[in-house]
N, C-alpha and C positions, 0 to 999 in steps of 0.2 A: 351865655350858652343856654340852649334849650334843654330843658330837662322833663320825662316823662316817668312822672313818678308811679304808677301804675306800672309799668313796663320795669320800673328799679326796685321794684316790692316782687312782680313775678322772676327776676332775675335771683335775688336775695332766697327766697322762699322756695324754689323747684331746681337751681342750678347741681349739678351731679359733681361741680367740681368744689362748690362749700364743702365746710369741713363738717363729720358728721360726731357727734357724742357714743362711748361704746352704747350695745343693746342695755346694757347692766345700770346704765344711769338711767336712764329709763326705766327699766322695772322698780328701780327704788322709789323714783318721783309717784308709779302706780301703788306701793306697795306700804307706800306713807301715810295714802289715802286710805288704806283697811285699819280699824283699830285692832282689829284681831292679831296683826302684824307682833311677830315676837322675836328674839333676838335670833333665833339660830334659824330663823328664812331669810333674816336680811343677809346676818354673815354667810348664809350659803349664797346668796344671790352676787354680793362682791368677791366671795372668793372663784365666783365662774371667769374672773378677768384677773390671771395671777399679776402682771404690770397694775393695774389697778390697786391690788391689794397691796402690793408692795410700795408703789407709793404713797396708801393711805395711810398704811403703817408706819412709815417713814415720817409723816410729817404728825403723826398720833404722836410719835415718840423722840417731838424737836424740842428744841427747849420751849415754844413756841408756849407750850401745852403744859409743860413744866410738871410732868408726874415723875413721883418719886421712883420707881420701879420702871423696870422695861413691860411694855406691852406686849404680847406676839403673836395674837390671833384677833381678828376682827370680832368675835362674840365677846369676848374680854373686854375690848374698845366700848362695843355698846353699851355693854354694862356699865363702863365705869360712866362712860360720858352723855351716852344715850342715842336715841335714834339719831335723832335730828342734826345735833353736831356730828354724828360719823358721815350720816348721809352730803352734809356739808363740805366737811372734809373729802370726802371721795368726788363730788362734784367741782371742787376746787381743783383737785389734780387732772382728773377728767379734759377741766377745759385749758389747764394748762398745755396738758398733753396734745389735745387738738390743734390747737389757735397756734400753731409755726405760724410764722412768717417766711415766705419765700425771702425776702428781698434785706439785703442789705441795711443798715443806715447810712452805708454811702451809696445807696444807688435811691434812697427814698429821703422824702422829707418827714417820712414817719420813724423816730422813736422805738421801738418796739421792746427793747428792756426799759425807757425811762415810763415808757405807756403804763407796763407791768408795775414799775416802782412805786408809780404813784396809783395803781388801781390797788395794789398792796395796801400802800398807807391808806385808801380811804377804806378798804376793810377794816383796818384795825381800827379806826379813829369810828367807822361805824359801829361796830362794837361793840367800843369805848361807851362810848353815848347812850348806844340802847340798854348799857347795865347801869348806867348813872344814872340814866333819867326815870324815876319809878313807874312801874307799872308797862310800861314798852318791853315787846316780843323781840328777845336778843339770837331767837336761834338761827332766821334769815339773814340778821344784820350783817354779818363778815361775807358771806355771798354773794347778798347783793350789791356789799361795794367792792368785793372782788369783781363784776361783771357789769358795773355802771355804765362802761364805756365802752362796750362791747362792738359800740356800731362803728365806734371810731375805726378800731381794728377792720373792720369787714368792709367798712369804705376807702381802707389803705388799700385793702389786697384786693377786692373784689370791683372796687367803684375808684378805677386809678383815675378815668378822665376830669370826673367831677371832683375826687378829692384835691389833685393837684392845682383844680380851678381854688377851691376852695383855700388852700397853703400860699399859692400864689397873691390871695386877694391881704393874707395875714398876712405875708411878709411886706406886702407895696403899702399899703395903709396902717400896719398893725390893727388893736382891738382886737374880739376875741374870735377864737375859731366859728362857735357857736352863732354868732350874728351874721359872721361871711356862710356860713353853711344856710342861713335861712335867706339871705339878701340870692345867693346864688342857685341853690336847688328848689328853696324856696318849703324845706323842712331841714329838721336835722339830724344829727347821729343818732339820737334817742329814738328817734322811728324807727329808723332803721335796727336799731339793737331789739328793738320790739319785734322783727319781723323773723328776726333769725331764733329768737326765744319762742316765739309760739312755733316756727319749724323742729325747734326742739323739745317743744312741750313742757316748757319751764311753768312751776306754780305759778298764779296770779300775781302774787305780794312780790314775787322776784321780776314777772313782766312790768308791774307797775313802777318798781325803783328802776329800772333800766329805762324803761320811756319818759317818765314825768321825773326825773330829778333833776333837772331845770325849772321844770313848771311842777311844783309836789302837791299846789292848789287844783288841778287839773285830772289827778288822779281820783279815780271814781273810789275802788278800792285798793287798800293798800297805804292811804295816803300818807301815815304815821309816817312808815317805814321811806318812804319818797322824801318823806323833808328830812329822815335823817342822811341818808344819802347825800342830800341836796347840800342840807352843813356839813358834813365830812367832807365832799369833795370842796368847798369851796376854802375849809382849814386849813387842809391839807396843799391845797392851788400857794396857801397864804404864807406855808414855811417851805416851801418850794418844795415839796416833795415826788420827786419822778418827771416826769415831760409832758405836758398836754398838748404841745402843739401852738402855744402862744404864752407870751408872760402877763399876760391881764388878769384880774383876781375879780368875778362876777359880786354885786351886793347881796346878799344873803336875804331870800326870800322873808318880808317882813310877818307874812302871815305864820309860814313855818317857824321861824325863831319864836314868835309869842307861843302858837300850837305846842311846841316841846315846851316851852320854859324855861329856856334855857336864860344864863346871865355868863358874862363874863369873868365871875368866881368859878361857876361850872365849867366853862370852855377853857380855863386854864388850868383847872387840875384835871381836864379830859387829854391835856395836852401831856401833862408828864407822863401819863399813862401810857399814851401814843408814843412816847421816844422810849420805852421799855420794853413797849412791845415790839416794834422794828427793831428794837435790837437783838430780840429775841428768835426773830422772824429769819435766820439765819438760809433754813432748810429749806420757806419758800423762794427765796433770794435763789439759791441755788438753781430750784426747780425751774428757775425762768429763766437762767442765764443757758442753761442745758436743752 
């Protein structure tokens, strides 16, 4: 099939019927950017979106999070936790709340709670990794493998003729999504999630692990964060967590695994972490089956 990627970048990016993030995610992403920023203008800023705040509180206070007391107002949150985890949190529910899916799993070849399961697990497992590994910035880490695969989703709902080229080519051949997505469009998901992230105005470090976490050598800035991504998703591919749309397990970028330092004494006490934390993970389970 012909495909005109120009033309699938201005559909992606100007379309009235994508989904849009509230105002409120947005003033935070601005408001993050001020150091002057202090707790009782963020919490006003999320309390102007009462569903917002309720499910940021809600997932504040899952076992997820495991605080000993109840939490009950978003300046309390910050305090305990801090900007950047609440701003995290409220961005999580955010895109939960956006990203329905019209369609079925019986009327698509998309997944869309196993999508979720498994963008779950690579949050936690990214994490996992950015607090094990020293010196690595862990307060993006859960976000940006919450929203790795961002493009997938938006080329289920928004890009049906080509995705279904592309499921079609994975079910007649197998191998993996990712190689029939560039044999056939001739890019792939990760552009695509790139495109709907800057319409959304997402930080750098989250555009970069959404585009290059296939290719994390490729990222300009950000890179750190891209190959953690890149080993999350690809551990998480490895105990089968969630649906990606094929059963193939990609090699793990060789530059990336040396770049962290990782060894497989690390990768297997990152794992028990990981089945703790999904077990934990009770609240976001919910948030995505609803």
């Amino acid at each position: 099939m012909e495909v005109d990627q120009a033309q699938i970048q201005e559909r992606v990016q100007s379309s009235p019927d994508l989904p849009t993030l509230p105002t409120v995610v947005t003033k935070l992403f601005e408001i993050f950017r001020n150091p002057r920023a202090d707790a009782g203008r963020v919490a006003a800023i999320i309390s102007e979106d009462q569903s917002l705040t309720s499910k940021t509180l809600r997932l504040v206070n899952s076992a997820f999070y495991g605080f000993p007391s109840r939490i009950d107002n978003i300046t309390r949150a910050i305090v305990i936790m801090g900007f950047s985890k609440v701003r995290n949190v409220a961005l999580s529910a955010s895109v939960l709340g956006a990203l329905k899916t019209e369609k079925s799993d019986g009327e698509s070849d998309f997944n869309a709670v196993g999508f979720w399961e498994h963008s779950l697990g690579v949050a936690i497992t990214s994490e996992v990794l950015a607090k094990t590994l020293h010196g690595q910035e862990t307060n993006d880490a859960f976000v940006c493998g919450l929203l790795h695969d961002l493009g997938k989703l938006i080329m289920a709902e928004f890009m049906e003729e080509e995705f279904q080229a592309v499921c079609e080519k994975v079910n007649q051949d197998g191998g993996l999504t990712l190689d029939a997505e560039e044999e056939i469009l001739g890019f792939n998901h990760g552009l695509v999630g790139r495109w709907l992230a800057d319409r959304w105005k997402f930080p750098p470090r989250i555009i970069a692990a959404i585009q290059y976490h296939h290719n994390p050598g490729a990222a300009k800035d950000g890179q750190d964060i891209a190959s953690i991504v890149h080993v999350a998703d690809i551990l998480c591919r490895a105990i089968g967590i969630g649906d990606n749309g094929d059963d193939g397990i990609p090699e793990i970028n060789e530059a990336a695994w040396d770049a962290l330092e990782l060894s497989t004494e690390i990768v297997d006490d990152c794992y028990k972490q990981v089945f703790e934390g999904l077990e934990k993970a009770k609240d976001f389970f919910d948030m995505i089956q609803e």
